[in-house]
C-alpha positions as CSV (number, residue, x, y, z in Angstrom):
1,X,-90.3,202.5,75.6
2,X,-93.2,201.0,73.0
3,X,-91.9,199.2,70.2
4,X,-91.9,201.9,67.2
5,X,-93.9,199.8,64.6
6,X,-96.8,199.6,67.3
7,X,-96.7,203.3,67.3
8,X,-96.8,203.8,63.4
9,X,-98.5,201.0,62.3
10,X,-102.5,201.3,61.2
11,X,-104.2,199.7,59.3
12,X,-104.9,202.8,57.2
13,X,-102.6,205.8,56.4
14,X,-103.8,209.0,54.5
15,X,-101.0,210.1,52.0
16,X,-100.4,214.2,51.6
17,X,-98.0,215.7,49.3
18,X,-97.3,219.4,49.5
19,X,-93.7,219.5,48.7
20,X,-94.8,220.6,45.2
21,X,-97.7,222.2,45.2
22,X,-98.3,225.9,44.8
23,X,-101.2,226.7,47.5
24,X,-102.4,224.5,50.6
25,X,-106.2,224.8,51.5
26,X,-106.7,227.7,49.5
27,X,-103.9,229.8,51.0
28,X,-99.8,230.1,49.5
29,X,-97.9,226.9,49.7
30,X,-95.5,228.4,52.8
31,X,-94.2,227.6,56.2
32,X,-97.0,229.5,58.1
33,X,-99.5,226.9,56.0
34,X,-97.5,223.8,56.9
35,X,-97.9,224.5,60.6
36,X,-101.7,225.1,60.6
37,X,-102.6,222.4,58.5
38,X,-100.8,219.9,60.6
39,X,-103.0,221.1,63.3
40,X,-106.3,221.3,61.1
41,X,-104.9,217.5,60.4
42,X,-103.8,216.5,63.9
43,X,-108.0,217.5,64.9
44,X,-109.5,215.5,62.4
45,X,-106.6,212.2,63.2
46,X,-107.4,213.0,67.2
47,X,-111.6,213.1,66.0
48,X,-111.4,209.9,64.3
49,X,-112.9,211.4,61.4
50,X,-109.5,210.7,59.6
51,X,-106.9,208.1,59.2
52,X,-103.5,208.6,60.2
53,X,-101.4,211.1,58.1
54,X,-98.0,210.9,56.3
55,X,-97.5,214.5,55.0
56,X,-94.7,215.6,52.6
57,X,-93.6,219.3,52.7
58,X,-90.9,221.5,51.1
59,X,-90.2,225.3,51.6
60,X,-87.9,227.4,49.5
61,X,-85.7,230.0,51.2
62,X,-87.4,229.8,54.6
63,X,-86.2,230.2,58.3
64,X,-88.4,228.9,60.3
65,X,-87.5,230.0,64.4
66,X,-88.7,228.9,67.5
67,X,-90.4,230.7,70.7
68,X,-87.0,231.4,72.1
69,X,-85.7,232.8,68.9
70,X,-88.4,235.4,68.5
71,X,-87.1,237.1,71.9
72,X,-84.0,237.4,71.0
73,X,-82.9,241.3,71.6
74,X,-81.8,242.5,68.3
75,X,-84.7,240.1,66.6
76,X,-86.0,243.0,64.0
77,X,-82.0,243.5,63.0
78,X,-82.5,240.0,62.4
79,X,-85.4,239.2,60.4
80,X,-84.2,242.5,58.4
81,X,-81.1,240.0,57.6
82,X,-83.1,237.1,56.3
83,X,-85.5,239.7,54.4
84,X,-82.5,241.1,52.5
85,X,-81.6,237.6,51.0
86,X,-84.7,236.7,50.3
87,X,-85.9,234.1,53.0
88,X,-88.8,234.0,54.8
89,X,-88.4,233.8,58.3
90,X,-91.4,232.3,60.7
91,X,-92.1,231.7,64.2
92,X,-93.2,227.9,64.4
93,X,-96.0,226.9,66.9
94,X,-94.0,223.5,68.2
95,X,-90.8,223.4,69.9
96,X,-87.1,223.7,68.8
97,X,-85.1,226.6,67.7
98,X,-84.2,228.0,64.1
99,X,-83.9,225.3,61.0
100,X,-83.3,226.0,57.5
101,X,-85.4,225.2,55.1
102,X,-85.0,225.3,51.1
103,X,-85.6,222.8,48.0
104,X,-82.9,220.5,49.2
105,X,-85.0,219.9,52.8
106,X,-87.9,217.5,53.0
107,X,-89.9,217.5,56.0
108,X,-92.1,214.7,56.8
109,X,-94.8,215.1,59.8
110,X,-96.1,211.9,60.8
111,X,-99.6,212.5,62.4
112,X,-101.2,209.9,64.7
113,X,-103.6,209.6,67.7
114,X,-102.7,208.5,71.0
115,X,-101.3,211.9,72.8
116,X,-103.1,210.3,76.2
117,X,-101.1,207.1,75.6
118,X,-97.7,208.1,74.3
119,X,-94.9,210.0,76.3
120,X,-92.7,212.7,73.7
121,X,-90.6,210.2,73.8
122,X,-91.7,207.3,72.7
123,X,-92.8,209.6,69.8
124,X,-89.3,210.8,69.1
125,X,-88.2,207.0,68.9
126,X,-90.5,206.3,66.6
127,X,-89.4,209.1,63.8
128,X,-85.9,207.9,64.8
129,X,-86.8,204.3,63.8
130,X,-88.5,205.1,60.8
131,X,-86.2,207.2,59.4
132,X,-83.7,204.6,60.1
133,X,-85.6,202.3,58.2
134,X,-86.0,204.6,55.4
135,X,-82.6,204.0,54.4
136,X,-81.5,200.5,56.2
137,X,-80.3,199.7,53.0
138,X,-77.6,201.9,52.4
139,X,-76.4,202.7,55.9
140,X,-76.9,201.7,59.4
141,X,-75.0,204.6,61.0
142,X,-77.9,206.9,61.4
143,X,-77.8,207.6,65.2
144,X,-79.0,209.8,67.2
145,X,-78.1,211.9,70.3
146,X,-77.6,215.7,70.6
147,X,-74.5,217.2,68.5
148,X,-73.5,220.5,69.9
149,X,-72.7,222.9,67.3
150,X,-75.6,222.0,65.2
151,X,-78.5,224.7,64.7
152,X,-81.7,223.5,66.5
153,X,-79.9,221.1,68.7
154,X,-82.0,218.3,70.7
155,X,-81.2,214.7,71.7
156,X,-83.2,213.7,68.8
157,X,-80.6,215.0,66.3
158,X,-80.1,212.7,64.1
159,X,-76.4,212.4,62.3
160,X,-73.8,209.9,61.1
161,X,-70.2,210.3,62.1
162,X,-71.1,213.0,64.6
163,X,-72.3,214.9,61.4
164,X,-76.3,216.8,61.8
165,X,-78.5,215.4,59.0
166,X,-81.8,215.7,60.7
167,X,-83.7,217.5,63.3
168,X,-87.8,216.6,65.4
169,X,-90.1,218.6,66.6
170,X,-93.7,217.5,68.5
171,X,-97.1,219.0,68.3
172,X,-100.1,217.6,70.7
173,X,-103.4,218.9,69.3
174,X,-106.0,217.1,71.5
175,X,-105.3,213.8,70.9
176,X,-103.7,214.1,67.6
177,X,-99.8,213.8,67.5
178,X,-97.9,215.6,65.1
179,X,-93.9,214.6,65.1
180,X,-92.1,216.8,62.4
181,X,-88.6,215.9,61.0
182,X,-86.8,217.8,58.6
183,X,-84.1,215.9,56.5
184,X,-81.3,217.7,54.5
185,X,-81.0,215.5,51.7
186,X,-79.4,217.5,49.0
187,X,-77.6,220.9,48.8
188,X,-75.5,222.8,50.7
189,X,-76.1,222.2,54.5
190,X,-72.5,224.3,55.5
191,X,-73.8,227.2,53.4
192,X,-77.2,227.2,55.2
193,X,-75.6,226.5,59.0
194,X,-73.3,229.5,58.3
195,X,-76.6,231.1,57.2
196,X,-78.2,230.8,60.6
197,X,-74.9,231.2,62.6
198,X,-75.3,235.0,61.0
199,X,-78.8,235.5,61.9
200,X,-77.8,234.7,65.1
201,X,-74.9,237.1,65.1
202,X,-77.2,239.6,63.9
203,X,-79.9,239.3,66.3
204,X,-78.1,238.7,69.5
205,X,-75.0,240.6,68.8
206,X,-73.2,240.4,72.3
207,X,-75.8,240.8,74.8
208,X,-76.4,238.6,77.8
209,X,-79.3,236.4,78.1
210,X,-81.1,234.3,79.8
211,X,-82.1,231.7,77.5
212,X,-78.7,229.7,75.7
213,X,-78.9,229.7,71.7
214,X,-76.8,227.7,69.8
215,X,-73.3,228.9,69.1
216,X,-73.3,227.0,65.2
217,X,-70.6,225.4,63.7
218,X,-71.0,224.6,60.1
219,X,-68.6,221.7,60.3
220,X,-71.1,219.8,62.6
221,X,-73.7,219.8,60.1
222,X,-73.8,217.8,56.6
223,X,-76.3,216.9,53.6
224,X,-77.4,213.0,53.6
225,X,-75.7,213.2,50.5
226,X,-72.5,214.1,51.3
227,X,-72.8,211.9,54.2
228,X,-73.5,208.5,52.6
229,X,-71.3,210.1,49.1
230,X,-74.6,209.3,46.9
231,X,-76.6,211.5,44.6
232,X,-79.7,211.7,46.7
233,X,-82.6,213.8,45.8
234,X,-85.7,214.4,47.5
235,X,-87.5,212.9,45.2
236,X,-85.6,209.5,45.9
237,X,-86.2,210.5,49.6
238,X,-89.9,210.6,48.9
239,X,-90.3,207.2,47.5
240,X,-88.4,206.3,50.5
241,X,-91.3,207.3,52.7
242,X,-93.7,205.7,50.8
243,X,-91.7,202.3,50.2
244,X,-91.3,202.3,54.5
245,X,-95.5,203.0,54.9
246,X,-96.1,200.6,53.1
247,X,-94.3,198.3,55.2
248,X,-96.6,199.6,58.0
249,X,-100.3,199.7,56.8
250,X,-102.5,197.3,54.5
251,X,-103.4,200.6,52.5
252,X,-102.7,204.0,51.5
253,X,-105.2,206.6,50.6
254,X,-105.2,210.0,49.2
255,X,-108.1,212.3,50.8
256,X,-108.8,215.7,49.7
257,X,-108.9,218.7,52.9
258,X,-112.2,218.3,54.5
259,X,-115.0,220.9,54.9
260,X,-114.0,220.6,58.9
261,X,-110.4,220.5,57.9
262,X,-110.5,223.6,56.2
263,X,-112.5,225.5,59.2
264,X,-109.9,224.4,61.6
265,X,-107.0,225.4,59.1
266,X,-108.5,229.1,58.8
267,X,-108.2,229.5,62.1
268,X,-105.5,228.1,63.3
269,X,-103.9,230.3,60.4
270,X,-104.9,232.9,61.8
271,X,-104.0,232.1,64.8
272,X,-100.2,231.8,63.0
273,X,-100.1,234.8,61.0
274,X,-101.2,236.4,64.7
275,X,-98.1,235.2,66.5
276,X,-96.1,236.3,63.6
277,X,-97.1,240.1,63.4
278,X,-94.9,241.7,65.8
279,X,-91.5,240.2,63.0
């Protein structure tokens, strides 16, 4: 396993922050955006003809599923469900299974080169560390290791006390890396694990199949807040990112979307709103 800072570390990292804004290259500020402009991102990182990217994204009301998810049998009864209380509910193009996202959720994707060089794994680790080091100075009990019960379960959960804080994904565009975390940092993470438990209720009901989703238990699952009994906001999470960075790169620069970045967004929009049509 590479050391995580050799991973991360560059002598240059491009700073994004969309947790705020209201569009993203020209198109609504939502979960199908976040997707494709990490991959517009991870082809410019993988051409050289960008520095590697910290991006900051927040989504209101939004489920966001995996491959899996999108098969399951009674998918339409469920989709109707998150429709009727006004969430958004997409089919991600990286791995994992259904997360919830709202205002209380930051998601971070680290984007890098070196997808001929570094195993998933070594990836993985490297979120891991830096999240740890995000907030070494007020706990040291982030672990991580799957927690069964949790939505979106992996052995990259991360959690403290057995409790589900966190949760990575990995896209490989080329050579571009994009490792995606979401953190619940504030709000009410039982409320939005008994959220998903219903979806799946809805949209599996009790048939057999062949794939195994996640039977969720809210109790598993907890807000870094209520975890480390702070008043943490994402806002303080944010600051957090950039405080770590800069522990990790002589500068940080801000660089708007790219005439070629903004091709390869279109498409790969496209290409996202495409394997959404048949929700």
């Amino acid at each position: 396993m590479k050391n995580w800072k050799e991973i991360i570390r560059h002598n240059t990292f491009r700073y994004i922050d969309h947790s705020t804004e209201g569009f993203v290259a020209g198109k609504p500020n939502t979960a199908l955006a976040s997707f494709a402009i990490d991959d517009a991102l991870a082809i410019s990182v993988s051409e050289e003809v960008s520095p590697p990217v910290i991006r900051l994204w927040v989504h209101p009301n939004t489920i966001v599923l995996g491959i899996p998810d999108s098969r399951l049998p009674h998918i339409k009864a469920g989709m109707d469900f998150l429709k009727k209380n006004n969430y958004q509910g997409i089919v991600r193009n990286s791995g994992g299974l259904a997360v919830a996202l709202d205002e209380g959720v930051l998601n971070i994707s680290l984007i890098i080169p070196g997808a001929k060089n570094l195993s998933i794994y070594d990836c993985y680790e490297a979120m891991v560390r830096f999240v740890q080091a995000m907030f070494q100075d007020i706990t040291d009990a982030i672990e991580a290791y799957e927690i069964v019960g949790s939505y979106c379960p992996g052995d990259y959960d991360l959690s403290i006390n057995g409790k589900k804080f966190a949760g990575i994904s990995q896209r490989r565009v080329k050579n571009g890396i994009s490792v995606q975390i979401y953190l619940d940092i504030e709000g009410n993470s039982k409320a939005r694990a008994s959220f998903i438990r219903e979806f799946y209720h809805i949209a599996k009901q009790e048939e057999e199949t062949s794939f195994t989703y996640p039977e969720v238990d809210p109790d598993v699952m907890a807000s870094l807040s209520d975890l480390l009994g702070i008043s943490l906001t994402v806002e303080d999470a944010k600051e957090r990112v950039i405080d770590t960075l800069k522990g990790l790169t002589e500068e940080i620069v801000t660089i708007p979307i790219q005439d070629t970045e903004q091709a390869n967004f279109d498409k790969r929009y496209q290409q996202m709103i495409k394997r959404n049509e048949n929700l």
